[in-house]
C-alpha positions as CSV (number, residue, x, y, z in Angstrom):
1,X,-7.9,-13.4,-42.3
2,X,-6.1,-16.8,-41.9
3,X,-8.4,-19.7,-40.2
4,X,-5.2,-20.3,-37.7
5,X,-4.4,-16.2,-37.0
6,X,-8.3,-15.8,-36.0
7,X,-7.6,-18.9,-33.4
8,X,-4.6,-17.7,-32.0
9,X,-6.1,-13.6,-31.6
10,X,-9.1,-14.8,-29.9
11,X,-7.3,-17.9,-27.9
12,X,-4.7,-14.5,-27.1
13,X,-7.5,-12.7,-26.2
14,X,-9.0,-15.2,-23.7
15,X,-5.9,-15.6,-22.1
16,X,-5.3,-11.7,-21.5
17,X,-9.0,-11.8,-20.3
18,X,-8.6,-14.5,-18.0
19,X,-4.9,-12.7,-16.6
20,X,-6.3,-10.0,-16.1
21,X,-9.3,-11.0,-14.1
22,X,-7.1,-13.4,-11.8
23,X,-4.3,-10.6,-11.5
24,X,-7.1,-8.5,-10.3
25,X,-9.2,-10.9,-7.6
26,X,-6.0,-12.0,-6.5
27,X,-5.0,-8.6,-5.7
28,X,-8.3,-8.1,-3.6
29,X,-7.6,-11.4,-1.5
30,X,-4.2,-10.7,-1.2
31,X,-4.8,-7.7,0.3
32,X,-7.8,-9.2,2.7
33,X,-6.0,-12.5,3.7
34,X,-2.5,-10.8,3.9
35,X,-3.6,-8.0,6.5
36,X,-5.7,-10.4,8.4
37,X,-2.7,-12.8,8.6
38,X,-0.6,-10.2,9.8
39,X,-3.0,-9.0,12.3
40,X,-2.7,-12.7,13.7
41,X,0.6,-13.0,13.6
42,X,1.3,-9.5,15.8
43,X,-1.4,-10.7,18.2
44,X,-0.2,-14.4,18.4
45,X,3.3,-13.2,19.2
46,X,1.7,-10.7,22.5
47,X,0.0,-13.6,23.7
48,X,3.0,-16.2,23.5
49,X,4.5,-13.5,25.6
50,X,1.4,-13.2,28.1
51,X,1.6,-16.6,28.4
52,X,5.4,-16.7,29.1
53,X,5.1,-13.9,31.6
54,X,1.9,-15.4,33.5
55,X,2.6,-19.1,34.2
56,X,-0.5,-19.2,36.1
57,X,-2.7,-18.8,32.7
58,X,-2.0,-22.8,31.9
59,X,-4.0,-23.4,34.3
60,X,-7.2,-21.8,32.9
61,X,-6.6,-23.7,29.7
62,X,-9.5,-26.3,30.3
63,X,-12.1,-23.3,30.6
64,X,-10.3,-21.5,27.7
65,X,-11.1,-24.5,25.9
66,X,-14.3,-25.1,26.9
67,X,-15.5,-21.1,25.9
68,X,-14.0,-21.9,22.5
69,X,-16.2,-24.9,21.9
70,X,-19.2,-23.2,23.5
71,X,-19.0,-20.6,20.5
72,X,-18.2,-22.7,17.9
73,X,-21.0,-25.1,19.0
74,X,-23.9,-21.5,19.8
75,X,-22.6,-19.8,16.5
76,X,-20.1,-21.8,14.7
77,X,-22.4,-24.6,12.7
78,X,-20.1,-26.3,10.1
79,X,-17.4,-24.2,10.8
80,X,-16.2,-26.8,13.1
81,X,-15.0,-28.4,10.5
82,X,-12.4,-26.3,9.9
83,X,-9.3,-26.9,7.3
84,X,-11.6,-30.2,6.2
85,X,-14.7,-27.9,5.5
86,X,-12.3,-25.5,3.2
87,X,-10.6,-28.7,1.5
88,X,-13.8,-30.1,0.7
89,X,-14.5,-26.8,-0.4
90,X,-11.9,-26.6,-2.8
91,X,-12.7,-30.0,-4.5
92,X,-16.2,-29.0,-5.7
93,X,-18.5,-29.3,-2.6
94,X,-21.7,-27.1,-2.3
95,X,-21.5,-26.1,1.3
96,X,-20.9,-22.5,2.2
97,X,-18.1,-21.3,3.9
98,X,-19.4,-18.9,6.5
99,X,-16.9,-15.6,6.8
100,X,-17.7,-16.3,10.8
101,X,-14.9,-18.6,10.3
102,X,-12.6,-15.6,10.4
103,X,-13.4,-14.5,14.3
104,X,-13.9,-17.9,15.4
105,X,-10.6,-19.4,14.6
106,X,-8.7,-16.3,15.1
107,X,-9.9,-16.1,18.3
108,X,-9.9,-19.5,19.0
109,X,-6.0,-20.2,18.5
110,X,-5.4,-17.1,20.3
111,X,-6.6,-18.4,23.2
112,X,-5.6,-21.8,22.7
113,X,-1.5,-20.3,22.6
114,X,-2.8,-17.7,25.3
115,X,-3.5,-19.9,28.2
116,X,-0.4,-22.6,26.4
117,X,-1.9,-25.5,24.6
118,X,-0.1,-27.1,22.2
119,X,-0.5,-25.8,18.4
120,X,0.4,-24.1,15.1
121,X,-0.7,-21.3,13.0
122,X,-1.2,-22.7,9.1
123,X,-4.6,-24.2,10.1
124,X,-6.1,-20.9,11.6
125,X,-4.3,-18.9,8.2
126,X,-5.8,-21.1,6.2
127,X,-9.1,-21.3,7.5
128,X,-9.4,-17.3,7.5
129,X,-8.2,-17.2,3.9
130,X,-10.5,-19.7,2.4
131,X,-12.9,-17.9,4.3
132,X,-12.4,-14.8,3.2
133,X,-11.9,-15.6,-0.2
134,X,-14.9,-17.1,0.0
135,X,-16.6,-14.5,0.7
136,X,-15.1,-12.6,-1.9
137,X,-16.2,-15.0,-4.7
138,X,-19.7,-13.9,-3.5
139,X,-19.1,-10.4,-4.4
140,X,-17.6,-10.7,-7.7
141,X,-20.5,-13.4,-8.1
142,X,-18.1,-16.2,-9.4
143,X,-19.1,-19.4,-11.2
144,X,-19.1,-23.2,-9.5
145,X,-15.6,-23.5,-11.5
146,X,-14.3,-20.0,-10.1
147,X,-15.2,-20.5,-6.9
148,X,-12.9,-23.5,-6.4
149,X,-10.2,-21.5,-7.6
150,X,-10.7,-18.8,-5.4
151,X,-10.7,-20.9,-2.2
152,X,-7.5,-22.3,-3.5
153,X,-6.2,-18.6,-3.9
154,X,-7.8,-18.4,-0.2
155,X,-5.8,-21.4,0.8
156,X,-2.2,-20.4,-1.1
157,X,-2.5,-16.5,0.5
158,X,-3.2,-17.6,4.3
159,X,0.0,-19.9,4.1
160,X,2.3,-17.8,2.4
161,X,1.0,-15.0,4.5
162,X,1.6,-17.0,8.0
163,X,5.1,-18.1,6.8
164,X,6.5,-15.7,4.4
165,X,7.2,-18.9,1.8
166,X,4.8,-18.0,-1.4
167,X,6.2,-20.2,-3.8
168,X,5.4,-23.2,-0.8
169,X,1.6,-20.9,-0.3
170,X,0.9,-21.4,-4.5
171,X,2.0,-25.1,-4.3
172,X,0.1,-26.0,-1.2
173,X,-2.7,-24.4,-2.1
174,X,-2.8,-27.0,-5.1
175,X,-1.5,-29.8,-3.9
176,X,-3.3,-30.5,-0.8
177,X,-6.7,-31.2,-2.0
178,X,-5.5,-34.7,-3.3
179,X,-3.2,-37.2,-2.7
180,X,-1.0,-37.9,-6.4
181,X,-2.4,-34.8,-7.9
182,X,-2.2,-30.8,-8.3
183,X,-4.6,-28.2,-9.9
184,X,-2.6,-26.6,-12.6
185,X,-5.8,-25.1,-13.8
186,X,-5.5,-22.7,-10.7
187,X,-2.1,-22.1,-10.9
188,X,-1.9,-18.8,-12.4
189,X,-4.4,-17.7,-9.6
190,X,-3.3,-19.5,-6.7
191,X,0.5,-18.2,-7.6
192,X,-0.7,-13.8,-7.6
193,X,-2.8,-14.5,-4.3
194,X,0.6,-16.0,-2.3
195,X,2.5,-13.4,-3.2
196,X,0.5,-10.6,-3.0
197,X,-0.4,-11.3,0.4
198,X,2.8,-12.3,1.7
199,X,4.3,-8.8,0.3
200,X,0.8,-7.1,2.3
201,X,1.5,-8.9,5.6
202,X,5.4,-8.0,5.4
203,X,3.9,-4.5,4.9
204,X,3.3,-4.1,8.4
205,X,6.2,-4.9,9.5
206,X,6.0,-8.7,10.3
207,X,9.0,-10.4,10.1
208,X,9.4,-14.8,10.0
209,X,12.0,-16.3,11.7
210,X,15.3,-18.0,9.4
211,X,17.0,-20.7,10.3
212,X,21.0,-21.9,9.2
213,X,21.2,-25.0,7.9
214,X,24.6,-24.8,8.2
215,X,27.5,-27.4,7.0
216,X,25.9,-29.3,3.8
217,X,27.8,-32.6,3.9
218,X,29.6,-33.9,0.0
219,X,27.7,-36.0,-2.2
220,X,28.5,-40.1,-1.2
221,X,26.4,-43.0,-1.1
222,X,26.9,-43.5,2.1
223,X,25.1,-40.0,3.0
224,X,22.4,-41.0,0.2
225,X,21.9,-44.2,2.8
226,X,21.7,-42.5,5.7
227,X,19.5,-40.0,4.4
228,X,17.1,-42.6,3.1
229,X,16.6,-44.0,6.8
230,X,16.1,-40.6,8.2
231,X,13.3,-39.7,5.5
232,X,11.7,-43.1,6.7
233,X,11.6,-42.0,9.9
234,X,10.5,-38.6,9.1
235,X,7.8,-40.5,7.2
236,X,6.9,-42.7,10.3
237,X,6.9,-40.0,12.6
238,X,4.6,-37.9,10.6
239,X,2.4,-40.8,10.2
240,X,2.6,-41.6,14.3
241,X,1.3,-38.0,14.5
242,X,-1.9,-38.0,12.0
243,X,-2.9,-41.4,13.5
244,X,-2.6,-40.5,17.2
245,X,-4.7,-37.0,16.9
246,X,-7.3,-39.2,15.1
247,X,-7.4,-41.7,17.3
248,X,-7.7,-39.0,21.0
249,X,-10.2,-37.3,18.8
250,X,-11.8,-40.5,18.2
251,X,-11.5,-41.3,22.3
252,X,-13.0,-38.4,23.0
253,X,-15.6,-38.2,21.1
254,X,-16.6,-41.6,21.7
255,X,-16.8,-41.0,25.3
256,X,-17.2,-37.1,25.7
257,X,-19.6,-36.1,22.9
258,X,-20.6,-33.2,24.5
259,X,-18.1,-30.7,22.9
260,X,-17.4,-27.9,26.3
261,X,-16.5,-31.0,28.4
262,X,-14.6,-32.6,25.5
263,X,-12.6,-29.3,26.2
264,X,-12.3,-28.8,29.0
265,X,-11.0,-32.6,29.9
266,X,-8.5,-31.6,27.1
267,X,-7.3,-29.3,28.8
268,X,-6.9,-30.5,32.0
269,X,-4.9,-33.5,30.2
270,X,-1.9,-31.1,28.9
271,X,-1.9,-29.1,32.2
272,X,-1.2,-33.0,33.3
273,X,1.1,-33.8,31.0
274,X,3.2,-30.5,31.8
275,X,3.2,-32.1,35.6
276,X,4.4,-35.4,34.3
277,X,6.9,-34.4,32.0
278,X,8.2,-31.7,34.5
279,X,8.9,-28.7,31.8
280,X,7.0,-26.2,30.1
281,X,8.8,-26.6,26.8
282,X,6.1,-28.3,24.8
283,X,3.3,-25.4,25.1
284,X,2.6,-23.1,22.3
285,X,4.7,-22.8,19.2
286,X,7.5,-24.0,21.1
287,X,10.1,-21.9,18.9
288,X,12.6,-22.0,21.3
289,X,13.2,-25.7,20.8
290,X,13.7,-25.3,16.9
291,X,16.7,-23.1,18.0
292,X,18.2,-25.5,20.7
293,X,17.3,-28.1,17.9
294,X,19.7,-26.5,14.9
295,X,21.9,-26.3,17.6
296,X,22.4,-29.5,18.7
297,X,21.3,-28.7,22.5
298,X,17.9,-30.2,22.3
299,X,17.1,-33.3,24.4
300,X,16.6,-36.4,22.4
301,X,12.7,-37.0,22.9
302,X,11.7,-34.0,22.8
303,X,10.2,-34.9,19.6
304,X,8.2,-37.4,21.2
305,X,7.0,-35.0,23.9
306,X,6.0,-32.0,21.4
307,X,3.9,-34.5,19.5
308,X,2.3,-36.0,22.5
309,X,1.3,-32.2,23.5
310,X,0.2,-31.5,20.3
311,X,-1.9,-34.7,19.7
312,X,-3.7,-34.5,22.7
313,X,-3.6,-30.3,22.1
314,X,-5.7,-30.3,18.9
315,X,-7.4,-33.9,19.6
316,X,-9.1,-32.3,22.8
317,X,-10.6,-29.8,20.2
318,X,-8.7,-26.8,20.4
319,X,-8.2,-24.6,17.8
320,X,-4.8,-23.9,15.8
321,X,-2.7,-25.9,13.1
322,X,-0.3,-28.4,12.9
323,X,2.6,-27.4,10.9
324,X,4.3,-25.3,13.1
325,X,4.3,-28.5,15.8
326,X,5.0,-30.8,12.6
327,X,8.2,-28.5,12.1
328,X,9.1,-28.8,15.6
329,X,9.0,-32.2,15.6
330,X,10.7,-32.9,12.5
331,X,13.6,-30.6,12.9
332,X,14.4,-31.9,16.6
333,X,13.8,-35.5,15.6
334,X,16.8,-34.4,12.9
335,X,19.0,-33.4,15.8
336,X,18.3,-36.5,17.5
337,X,18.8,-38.8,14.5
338,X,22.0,-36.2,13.7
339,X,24.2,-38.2,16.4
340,X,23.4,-41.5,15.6
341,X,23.5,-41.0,11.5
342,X,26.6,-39.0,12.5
343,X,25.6,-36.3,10.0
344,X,26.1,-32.4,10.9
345,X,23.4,-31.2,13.2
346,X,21.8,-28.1,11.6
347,X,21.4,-30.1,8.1
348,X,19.5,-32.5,9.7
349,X,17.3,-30.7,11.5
350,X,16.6,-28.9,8.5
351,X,15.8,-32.0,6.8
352,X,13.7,-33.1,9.1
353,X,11.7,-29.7,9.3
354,X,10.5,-30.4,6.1
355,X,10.2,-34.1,6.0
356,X,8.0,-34.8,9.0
357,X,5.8,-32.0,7.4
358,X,5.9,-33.7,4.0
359,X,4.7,-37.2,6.0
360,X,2.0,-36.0,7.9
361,X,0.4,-33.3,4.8
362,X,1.6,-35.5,2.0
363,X,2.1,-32.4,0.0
364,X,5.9,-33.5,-1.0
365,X,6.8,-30.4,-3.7
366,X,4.9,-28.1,-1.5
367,X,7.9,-28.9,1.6
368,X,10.6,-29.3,-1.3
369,X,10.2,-25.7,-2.4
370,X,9.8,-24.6,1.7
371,X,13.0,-25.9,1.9
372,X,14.7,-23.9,-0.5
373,X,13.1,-20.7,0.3
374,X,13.7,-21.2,4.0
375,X,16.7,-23.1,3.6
376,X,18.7,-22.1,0.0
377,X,19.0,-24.2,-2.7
378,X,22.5,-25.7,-1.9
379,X,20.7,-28.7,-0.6
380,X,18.1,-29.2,-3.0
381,X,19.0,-32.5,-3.9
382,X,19.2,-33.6,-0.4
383,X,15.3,-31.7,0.6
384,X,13.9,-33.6,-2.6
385,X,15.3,-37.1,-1.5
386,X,14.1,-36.7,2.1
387,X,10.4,-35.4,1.0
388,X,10.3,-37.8,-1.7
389,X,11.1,-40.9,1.0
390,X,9.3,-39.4,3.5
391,X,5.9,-38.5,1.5
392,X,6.4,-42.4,0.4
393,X,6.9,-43.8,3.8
394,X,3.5,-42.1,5.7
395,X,0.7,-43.9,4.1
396,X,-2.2,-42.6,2.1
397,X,-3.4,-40.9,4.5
398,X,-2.3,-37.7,6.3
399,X,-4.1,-34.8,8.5
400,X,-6.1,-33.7,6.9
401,X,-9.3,-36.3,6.2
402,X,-10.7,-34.3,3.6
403,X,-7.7,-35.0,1.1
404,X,-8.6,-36.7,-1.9
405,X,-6.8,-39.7,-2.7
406,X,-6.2,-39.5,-6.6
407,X,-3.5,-41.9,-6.4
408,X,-2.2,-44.5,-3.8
409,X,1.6,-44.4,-2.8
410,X,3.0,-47.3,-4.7
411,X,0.5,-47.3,-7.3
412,X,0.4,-46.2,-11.2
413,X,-3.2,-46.4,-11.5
414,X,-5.1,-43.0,-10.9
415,X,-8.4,-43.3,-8.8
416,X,-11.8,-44.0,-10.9
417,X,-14.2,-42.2,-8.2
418,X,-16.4,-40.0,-10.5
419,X,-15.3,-37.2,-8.0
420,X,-12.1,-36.9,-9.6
421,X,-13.7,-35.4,-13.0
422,X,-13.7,-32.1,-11.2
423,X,-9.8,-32.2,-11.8
């Protein structure tokens, strides 16, 4: 037999193996992550409404928050970490990834939205589906190599899952680990585990809310300006909002290390803010404003406010994500920036759902291809130049601290650190 045909049966061979296996595993966490995620989703929306129909809950947020962060300090160890600990994961660390991540940052977020503080839903997805697949690496007793790739898979099906975008879930799941680069070696993998467990969670019957991006304004250079100074201030903004939830963090630890009175200050702090700002608007998810924002009704800081809950939300150390509040902020910054770039409404709100995210992740082609599936692909030019400025215009560093920084913004040198071999 030819030297060349023996090469390509047995190079054939190991690819069909190696499909095969990843077809199969991602089938498994699919099926895990995509039935928990639902299961959070169902129970997050009878909350939001508990919340809504009790007003008097808000004010049991500081003991909420300080019940939360007696169990994560009795039982949770370096769970607290949280999406930093699966990141870290992800890029070749050691540590284990306790499955008790699952109940405590289910439960967690639940009562974090229960009793109305400020946050999302990606972080506690993708902290249960790292979790979980990490836990299923251990039963198919994977490799060092294969265990990165399953977290990733973990990572990819807990964010398609929670948001019904898988193409966005496989991207993310590669892209977030490090600044300037993506895992193509978990591609394959990554790609199965997003969809399989968005088509489980839609199984049950969860549905994701769609938004119109409505009039999509004619190609001029005069747009492409205006556009450019919106991305920057998507870019800005999401910068604004990694820095300030560092910097409460930092305040409170600093001078509140104890982690149940951390909490329960935090929380005492939003039910202030609610006073001061007069409105209830800014607790939870905060859904309602994305609406008022593609409609043009929503009041021009509100941007400002959502982010100022948020900050001091998750900086107090309650539990939840920040994508959901990133999209919030972004799409009503749009609205706001809609009348004075004079640009239809709708369109730039739905740029600036995406770019705000892009400048606080810096996960640019994970937002781009958000944007089309939430969004169509009518104004794919327009997504890519907004993430593209925006992701440029946030620094090289986002929220999540555990992000590797293969390349500086700016720069065409990669990173020498010896911990970029693992790529």
């Amino acid at each position: 037999m030819d030297l060349k045909l023996r090469e390509f049966i047995i190079e054939s061979k190991s690819i069909a193996i190696y499909l095969i296996k990843w077809i199969l595993i991602s089938i498994v966490v699919g099926l895990f992550v995509g039935s928990v995620s639902a299961f959070f989703l169902v129970s997050l929306n009878i909350v939001t409404v508990i919340q809504n129909n009790y007003k008097w809950l808000l004010f049991l947020l500081p003991f909420g928050g300080a019940l939360v962060s007696y169990f994560y300090k009795r039982f949770g160890k370096n769970a607290i970490k949280g999406n930093n600990l699966i990141i870290e994961q992800a890029n070749g660390k050691e540590e284990n990834v306790p499955l008790r991540m699952v109940p405590l940052t289910l439960s967690g977020t639940l009562i974090t939205h229960l009793f109305g503080g400020s946050a999302g839903r990606e972080g506690t997805a993708v902290q249960m589906g790292g979790a979980i697949a990490e836990f299923i690496g251990k039963i198919f007793k994977l490799d060092k190599l294969d265990r990165k790739i399953i977290i990733i898979c973990g990572i990819s099906a807990g964010f398609s899952s929670v948001f019904g975008t898988p193409l966005a879930g496989t991207i993310f799941g590669l892209e977030v680990l490090s600044l300037g680069l993506i895992r193509h070696d978990a591609l394959v993998p990554s790609f199965f585990s997003a969809f399989f467990a968005n088509i489980v969670t839609l199984s049950y019957g969860v549905t994701h809310s769609h938004y119109n991006i409505g009039v999509i304004p004619n190609l001029s250079a005069y747009l492409i300006i205006k556009l450019i100074i919106a991305g920057v201030a998507f870019g800005l903004v999401g910068l604004i909002f990694s820095k300030s939830f560092v910097i409460i963090k930092n305040f409170y630890t600093k001078h509140m290390p104890n982690t149940i009175l951390r909490s329960f200050v935090g929380g005492s702090v939003v039910i202030l803010l609610v006073f001061l700002v007069g409105a209830r608007d800014y607790l939870g998810l905060s859904l309602s404003l994305l609406e008022q924002a593609f409609n043009g009704t929503v009041h021009p800081l509100t941007f400002l406010f959502k982010l100022i809950f948020t900050a001091f939300t998750l900086g107090g150390g309650f539990q939840g994500g920040e994508v959901t509040p990133l999209f919030i902020i972004g799409a009503t910054l749009g609205s706001t920036l809609s009348t004075i770039l004079v640009i239809p409404t709708a369109f730039l709100a739905a740029l600036g759902f995406i770019g705000v995210f892009t400048g606080a992740t810096n996960t640019p082609i994970t937002c781009f291809i958000m944007g089309i599936e939430l969004f169509g692909s009518d104004a794919a030019v327009y997504l890519f130049l907004v993430c593209v400025v925006s992701y440029l215009c946030s620094g090289n560093t986002g929220i999540y601290s555990s992000q590797k920084i293969g390349t500086k913004k700016g720069s065409t040198t990669f990173n020498d650190e010896p911990e970029n071999e693992k790529f």
